[in-house]
PyMOL Python script that loads the backbone (N, CA, C, O; Angstrom):
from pymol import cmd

cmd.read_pdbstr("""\
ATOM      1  N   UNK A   1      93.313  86.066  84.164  1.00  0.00           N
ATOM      2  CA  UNK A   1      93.338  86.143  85.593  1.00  0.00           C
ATOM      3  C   UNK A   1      92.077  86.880  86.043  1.00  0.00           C
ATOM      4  O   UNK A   1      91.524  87.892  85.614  1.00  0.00           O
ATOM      5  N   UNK A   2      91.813  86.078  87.006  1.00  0.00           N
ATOM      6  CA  UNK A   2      90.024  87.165  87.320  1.00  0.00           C
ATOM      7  C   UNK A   2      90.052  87.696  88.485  1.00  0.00           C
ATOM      8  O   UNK A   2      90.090  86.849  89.378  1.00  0.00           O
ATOM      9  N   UNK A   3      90.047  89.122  88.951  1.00  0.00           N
ATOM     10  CA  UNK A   3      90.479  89.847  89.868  1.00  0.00           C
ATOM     11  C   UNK A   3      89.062  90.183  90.543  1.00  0.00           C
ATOM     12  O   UNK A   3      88.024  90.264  89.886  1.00  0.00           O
ATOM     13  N   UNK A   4      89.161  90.417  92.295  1.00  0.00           N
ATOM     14  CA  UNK A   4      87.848  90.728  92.460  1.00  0.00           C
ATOM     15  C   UNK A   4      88.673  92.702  92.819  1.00  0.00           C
ATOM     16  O   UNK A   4      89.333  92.960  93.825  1.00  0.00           O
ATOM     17  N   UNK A   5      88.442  93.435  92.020  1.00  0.00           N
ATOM     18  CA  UNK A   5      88.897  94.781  92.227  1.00  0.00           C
ATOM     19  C   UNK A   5      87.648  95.579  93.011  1.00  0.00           C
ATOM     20  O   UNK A   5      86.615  95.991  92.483  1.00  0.00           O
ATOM     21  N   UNK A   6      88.050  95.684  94.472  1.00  0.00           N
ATOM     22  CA  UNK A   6      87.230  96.504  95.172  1.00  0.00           C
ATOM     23  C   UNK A   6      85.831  95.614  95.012  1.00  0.00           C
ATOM     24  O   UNK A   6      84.884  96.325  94.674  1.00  0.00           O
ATOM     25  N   UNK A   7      85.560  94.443  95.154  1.00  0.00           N
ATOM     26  CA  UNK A   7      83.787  94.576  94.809  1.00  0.00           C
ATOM     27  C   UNK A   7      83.463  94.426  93.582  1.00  0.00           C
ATOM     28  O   UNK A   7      82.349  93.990  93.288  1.00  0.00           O
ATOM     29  N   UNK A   8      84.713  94.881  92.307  1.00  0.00           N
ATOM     30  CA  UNK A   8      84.130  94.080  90.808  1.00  0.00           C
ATOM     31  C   UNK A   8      84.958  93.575  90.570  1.00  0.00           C
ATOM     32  O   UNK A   8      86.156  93.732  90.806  1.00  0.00           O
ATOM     33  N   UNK A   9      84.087  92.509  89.780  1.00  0.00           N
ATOM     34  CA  UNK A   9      84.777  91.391  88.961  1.00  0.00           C
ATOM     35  C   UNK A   9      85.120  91.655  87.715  1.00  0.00           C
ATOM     36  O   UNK A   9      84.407  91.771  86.718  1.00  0.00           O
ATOM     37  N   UNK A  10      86.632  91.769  87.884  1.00  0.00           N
ATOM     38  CA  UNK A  10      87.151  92.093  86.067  1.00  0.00           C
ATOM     39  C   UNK A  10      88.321  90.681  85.686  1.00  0.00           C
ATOM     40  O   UNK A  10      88.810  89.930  86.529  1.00  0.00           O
ATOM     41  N   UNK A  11      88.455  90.653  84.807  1.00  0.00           N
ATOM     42  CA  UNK A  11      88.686  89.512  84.431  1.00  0.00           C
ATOM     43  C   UNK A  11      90.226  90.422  83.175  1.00  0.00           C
ATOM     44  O   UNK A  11      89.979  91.057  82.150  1.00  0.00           O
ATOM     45  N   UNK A  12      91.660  90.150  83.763  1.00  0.00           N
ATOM     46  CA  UNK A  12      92.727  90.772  82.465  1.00  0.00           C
ATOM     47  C   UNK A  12      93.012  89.471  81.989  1.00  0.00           C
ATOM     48  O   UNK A  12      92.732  88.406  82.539  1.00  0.00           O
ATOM     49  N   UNK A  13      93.809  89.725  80.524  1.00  0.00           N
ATOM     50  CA  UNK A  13      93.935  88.904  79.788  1.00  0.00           C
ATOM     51  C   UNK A  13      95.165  89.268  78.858  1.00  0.00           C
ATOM     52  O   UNK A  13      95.372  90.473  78.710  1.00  0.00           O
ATOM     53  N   UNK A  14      95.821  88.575  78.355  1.00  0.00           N
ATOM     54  CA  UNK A  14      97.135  88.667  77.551  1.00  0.00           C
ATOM     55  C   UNK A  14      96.744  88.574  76.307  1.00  0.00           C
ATOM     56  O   UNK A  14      96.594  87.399  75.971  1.00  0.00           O
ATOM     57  N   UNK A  15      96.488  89.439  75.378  1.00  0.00           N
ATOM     58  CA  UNK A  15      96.006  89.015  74.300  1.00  0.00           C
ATOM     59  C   UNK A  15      97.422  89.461  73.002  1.00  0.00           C
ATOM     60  O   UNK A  15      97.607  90.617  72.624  1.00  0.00           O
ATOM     61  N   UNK A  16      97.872  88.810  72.740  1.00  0.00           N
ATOM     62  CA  UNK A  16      99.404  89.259  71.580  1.00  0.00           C
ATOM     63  C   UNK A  16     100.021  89.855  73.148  1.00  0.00           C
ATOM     64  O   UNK A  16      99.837  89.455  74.298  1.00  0.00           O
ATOM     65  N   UNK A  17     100.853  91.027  72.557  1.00  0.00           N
ATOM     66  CA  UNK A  17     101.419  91.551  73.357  1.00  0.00           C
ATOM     67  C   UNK A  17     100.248  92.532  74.158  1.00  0.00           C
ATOM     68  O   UNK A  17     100.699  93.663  74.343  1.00  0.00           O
ATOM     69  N   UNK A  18      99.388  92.419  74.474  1.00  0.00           N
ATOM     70  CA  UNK A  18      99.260  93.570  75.002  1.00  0.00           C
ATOM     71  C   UNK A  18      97.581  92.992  76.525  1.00  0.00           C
ATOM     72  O   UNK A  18      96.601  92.270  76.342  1.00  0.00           O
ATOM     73  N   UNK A  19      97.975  93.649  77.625  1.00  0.00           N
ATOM     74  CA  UNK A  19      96.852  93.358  78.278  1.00  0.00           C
ATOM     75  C   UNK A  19      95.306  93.973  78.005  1.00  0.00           C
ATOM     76  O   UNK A  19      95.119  95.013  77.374  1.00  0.00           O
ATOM     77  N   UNK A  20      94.277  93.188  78.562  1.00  0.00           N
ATOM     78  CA  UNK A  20      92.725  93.178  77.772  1.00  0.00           C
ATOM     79  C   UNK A  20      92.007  93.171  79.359  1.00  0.00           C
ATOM     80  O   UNK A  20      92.112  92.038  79.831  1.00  0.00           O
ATOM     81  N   UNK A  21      91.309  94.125  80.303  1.00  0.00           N
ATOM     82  CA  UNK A  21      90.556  94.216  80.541  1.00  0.00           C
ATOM     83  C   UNK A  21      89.108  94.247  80.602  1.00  0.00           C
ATOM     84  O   UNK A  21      88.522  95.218  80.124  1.00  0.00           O
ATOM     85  N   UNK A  22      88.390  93.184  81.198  1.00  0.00           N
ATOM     86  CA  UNK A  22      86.899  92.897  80.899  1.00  0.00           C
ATOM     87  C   UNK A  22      86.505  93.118  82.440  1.00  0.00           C
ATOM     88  O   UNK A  22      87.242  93.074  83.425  1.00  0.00           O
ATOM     89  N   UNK A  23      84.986  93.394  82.351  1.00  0.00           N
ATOM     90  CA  UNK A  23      84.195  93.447  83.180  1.00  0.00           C
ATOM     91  C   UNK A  23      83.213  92.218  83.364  1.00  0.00           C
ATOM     92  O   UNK A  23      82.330  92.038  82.526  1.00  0.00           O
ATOM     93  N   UNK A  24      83.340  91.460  84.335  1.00  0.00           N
ATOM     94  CA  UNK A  24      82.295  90.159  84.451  1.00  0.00           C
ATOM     95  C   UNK A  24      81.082  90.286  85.107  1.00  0.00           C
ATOM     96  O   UNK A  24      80.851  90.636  86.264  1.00  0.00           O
ATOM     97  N   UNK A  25      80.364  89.964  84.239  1.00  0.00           N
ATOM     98  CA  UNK A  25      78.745  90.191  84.660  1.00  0.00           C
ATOM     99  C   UNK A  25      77.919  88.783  85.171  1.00  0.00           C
ATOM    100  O   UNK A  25      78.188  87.625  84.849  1.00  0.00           O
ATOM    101  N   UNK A  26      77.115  89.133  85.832  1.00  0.00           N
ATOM    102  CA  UNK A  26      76.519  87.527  86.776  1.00  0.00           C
ATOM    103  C   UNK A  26      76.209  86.354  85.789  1.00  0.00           C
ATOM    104  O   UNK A  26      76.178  85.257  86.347  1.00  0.00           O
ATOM    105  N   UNK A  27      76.011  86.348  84.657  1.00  0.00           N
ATOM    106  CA  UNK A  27      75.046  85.611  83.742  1.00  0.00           C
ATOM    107  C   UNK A  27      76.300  84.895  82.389  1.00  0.00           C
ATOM    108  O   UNK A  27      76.241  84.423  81.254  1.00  0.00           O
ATOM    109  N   UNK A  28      77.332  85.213  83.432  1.00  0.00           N
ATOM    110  CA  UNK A  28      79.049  84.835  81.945  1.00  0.00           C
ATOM    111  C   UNK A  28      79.059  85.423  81.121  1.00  0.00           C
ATOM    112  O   UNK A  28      79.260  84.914  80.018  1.00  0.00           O
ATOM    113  N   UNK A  29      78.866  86.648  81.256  1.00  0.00           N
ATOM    114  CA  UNK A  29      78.953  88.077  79.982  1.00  0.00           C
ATOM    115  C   UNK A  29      80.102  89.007  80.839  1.00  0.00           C
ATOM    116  O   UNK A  29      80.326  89.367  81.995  1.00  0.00           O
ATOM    117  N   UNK A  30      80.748  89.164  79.291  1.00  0.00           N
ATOM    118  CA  UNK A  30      81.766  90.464  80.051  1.00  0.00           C
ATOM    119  C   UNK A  30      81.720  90.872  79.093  1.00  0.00           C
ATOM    120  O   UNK A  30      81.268  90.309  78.096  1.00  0.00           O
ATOM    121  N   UNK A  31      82.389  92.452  79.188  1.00  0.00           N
ATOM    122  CA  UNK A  31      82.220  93.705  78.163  1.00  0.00           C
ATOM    123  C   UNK A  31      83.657  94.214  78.502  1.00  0.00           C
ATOM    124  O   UNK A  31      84.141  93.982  79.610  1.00  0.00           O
ATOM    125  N   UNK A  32      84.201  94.772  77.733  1.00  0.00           N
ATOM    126  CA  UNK A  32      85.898  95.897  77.775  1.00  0.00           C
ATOM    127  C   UNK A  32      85.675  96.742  78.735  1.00  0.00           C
ATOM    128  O   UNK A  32      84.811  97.618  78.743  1.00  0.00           O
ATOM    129  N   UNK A  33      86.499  96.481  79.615  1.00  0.00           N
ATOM    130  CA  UNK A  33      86.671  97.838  80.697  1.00  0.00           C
ATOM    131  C   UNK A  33      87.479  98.761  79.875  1.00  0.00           C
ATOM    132  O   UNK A  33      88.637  98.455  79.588  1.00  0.00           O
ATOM    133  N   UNK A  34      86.982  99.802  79.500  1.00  0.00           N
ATOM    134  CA  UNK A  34      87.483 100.567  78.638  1.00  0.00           C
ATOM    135  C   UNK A  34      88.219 101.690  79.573  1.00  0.00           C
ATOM    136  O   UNK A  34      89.057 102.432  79.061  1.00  0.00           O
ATOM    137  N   UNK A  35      87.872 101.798  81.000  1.00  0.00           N
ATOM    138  CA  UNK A  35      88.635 102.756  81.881  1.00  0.00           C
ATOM    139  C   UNK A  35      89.698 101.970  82.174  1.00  0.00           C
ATOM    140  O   UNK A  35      90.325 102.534  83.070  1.00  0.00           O
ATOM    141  N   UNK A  36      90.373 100.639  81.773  1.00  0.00           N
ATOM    142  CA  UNK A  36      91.418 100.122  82.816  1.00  0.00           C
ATOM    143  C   UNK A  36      92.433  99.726  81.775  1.00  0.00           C
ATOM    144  O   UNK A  36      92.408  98.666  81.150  1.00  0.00           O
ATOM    145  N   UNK A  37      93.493 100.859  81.631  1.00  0.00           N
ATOM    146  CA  UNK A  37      94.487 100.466  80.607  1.00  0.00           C
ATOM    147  C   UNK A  37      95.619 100.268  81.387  1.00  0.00           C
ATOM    148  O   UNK A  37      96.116 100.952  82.282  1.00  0.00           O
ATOM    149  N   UNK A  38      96.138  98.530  80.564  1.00  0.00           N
ATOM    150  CA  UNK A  38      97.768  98.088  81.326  1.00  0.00           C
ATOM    151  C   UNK A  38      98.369  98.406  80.420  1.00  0.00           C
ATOM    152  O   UNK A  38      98.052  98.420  79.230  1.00  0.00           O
ATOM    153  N   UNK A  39      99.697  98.813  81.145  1.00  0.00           N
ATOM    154  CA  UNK A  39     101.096  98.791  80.067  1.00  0.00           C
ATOM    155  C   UNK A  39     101.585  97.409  79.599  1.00  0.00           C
ATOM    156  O   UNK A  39     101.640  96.368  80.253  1.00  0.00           O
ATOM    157  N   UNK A  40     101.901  97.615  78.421  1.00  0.00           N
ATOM    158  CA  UNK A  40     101.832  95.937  77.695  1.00  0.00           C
ATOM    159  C   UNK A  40     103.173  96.056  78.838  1.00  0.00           C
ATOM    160  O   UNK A  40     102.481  95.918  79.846  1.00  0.00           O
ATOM    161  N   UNK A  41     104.194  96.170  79.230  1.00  0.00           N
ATOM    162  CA  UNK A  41     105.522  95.968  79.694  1.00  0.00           C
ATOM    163  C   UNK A  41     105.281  95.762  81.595  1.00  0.00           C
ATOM    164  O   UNK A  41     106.212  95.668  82.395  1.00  0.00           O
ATOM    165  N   UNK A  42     103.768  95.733  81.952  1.00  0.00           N
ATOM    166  CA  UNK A  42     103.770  95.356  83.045  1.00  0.00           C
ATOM    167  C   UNK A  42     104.092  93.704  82.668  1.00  0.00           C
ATOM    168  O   UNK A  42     103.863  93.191  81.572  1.00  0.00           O
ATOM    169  N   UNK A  43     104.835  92.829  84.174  1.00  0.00           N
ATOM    170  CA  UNK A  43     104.411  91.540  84.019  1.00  0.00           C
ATOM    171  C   UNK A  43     102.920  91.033  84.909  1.00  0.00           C
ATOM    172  O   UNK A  43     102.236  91.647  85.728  1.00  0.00           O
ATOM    173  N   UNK A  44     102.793  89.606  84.316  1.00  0.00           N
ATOM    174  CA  UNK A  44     101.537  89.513  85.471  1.00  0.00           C
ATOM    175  C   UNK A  44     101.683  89.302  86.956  1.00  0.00           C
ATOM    176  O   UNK A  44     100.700  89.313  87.696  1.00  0.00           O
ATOM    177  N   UNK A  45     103.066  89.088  87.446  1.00  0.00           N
ATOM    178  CA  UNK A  45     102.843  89.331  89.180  1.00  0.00           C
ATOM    179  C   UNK A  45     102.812  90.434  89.317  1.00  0.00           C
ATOM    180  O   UNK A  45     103.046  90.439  90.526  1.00  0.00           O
ATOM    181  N   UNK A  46     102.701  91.540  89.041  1.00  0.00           N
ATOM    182  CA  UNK A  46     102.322  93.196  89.104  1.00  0.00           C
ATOM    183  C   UNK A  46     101.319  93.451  88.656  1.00  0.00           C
ATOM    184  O   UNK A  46     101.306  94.630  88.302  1.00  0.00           O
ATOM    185  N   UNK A  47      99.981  92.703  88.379  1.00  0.00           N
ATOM    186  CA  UNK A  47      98.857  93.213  87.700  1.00  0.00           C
ATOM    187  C   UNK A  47      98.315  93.615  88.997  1.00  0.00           C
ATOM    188  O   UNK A  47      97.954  94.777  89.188  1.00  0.00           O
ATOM    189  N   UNK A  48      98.245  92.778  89.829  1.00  0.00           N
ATOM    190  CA  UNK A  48      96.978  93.117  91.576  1.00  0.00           C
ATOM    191  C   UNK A  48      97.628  94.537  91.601  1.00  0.00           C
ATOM    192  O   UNK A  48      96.896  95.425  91.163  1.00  0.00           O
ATOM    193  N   UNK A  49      98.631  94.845  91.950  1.00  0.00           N
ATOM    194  CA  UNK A  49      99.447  96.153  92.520  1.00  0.00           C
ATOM    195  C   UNK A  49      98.960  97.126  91.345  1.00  0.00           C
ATOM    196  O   UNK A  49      98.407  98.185  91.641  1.00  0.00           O
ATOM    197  N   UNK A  50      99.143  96.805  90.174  1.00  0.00           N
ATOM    198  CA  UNK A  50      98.731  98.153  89.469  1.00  0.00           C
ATOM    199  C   UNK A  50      97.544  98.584  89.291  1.00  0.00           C
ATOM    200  O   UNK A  50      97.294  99.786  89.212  1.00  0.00           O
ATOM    201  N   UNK A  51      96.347  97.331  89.176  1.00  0.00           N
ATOM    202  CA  UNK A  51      94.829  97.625  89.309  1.00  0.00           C
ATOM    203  C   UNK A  51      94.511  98.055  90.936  1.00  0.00           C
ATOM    204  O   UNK A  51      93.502  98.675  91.271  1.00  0.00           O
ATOM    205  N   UNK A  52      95.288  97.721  91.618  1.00  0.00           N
ATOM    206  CA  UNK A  52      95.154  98.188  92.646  1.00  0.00           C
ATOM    207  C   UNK A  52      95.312  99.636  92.678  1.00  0.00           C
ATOM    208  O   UNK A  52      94.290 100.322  92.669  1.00  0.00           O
ATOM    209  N   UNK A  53      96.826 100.371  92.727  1.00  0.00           N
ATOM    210  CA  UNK A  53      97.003 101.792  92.246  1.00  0.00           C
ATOM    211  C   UNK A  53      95.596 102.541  91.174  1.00  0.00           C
ATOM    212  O   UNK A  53      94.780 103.372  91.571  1.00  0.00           O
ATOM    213  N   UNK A  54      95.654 102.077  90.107  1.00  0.00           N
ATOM    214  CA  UNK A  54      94.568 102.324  89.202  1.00  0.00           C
ATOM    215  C   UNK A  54      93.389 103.157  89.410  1.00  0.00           C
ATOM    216  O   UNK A  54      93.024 104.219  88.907  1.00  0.00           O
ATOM    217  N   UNK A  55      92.671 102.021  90.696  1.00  0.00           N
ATOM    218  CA  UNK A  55      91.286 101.812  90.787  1.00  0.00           C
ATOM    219  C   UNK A  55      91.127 102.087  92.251  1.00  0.00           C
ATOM    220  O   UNK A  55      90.049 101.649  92.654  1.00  0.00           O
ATOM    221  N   UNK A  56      91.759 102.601  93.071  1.00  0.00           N
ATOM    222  CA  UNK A  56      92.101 102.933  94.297  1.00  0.00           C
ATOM    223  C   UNK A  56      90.468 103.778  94.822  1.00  0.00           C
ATOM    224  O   UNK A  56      89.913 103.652  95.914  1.00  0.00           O
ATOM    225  N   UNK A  57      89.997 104.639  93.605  1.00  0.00           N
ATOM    226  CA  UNK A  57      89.196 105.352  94.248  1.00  0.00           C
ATOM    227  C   UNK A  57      88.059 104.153  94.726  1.00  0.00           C
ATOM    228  O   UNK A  57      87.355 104.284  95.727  1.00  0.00           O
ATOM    229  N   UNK A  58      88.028 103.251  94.039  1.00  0.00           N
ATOM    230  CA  UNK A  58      86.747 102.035  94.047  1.00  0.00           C
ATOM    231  C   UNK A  58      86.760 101.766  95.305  1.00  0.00           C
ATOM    232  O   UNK A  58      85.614 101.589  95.718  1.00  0.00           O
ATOM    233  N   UNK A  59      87.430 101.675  95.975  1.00  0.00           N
ATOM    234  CA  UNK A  59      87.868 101.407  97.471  1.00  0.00           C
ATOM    235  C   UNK A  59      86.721 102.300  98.388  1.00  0.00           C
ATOM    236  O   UNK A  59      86.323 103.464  98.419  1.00  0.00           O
ATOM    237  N   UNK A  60      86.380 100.715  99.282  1.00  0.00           N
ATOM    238  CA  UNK A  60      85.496 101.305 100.335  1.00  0.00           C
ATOM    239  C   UNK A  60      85.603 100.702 101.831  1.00  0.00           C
ATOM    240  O   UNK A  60      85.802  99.487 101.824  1.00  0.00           O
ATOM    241  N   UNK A  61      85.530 101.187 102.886  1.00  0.00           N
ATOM    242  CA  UNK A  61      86.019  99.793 104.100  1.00  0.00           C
ATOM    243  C   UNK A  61      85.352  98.487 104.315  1.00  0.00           C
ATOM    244  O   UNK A  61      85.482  97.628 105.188  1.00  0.00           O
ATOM    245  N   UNK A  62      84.551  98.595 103.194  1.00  0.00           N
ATOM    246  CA  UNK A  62      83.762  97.075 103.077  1.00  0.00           C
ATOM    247  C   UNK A  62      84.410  96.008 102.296  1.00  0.00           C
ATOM    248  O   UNK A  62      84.519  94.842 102.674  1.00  0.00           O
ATOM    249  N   UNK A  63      84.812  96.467 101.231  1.00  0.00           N
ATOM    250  CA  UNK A  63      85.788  96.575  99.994  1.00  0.00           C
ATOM    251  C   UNK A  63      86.812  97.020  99.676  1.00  0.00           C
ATOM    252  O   UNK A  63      86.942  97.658  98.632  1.00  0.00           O
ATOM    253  N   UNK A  64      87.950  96.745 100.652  1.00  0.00           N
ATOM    254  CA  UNK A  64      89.578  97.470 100.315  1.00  0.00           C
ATOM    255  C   UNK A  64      90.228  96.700  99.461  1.00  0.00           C
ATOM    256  O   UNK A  64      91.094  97.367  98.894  1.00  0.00           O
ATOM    257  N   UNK A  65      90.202  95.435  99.057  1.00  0.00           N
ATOM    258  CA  UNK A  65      91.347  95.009  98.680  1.00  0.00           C
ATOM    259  C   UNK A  65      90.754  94.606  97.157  1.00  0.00           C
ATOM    260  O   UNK A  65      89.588  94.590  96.764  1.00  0.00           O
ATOM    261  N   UNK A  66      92.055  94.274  96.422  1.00  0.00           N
ATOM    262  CA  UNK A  66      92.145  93.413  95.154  1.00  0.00           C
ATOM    263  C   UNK A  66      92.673  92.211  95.425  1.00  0.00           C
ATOM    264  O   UNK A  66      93.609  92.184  96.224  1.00  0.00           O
ATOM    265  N   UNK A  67      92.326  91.301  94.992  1.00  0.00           N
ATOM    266  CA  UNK A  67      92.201  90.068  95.222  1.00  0.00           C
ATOM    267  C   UNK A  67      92.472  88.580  93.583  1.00  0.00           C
ATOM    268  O   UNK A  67      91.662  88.228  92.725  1.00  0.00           O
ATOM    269  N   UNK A  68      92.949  88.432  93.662  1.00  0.00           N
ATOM    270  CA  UNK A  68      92.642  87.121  92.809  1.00  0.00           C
ATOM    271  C   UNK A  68      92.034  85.646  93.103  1.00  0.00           C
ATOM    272  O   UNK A  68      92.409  84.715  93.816  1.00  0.00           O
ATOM    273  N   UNK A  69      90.847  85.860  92.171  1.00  0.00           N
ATOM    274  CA  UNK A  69      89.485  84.922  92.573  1.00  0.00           C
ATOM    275  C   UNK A  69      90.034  83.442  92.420  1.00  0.00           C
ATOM    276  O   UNK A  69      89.294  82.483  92.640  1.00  0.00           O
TER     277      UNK A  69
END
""", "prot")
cmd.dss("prot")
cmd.show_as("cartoon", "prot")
cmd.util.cbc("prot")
cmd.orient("prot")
C-alpha cells in the first residue's frame, strides 16, 4: 500500500507475518523506514490511522493528512 504520509512517500508491506515500511524515492528506489514500526496484529484498514498517530509530528498545514496514493 503506498501512503502519501504528511508529504512522504512510504510505501507498507506485508511481508510473512509482519508489516515492512519503505521510504520511496523519485527514481523507484526505496530504503527501510527504520523509524516506522507496525504491530504485526494491526489489520490493513488501520494502517492510515496508525501512521497517521505515528508520524503526527510530520504534519504541517500544507501537509496534514495521510492519504493512500
Amino acid at each position: 500500500m503506498k501512503l502519501d504520509v504528511f508529504g512522504r512517500e512510504v510505501e507498507v508491506v506485508r511481508v510473512k507475518e509482519t508489516w515492512v515500511a519503505y521510504y520511496l524515492g523519485n527514481e523507484g528506489k526505496k530504503r527501510l523506514a527504520q523509524d516506522i514500526s507496525i504491530p504485526e496484529d494491526i489489520m490493513e484498514s488501520e494502517i492510515v490511522n496508525y501512521i497517521a498517530d505515528l508520524c503526527h509530528e510530520w504534519a504541517t498545514p500544507r501537509n496534514s493528512k495521510v492519504t493512500i496514493q
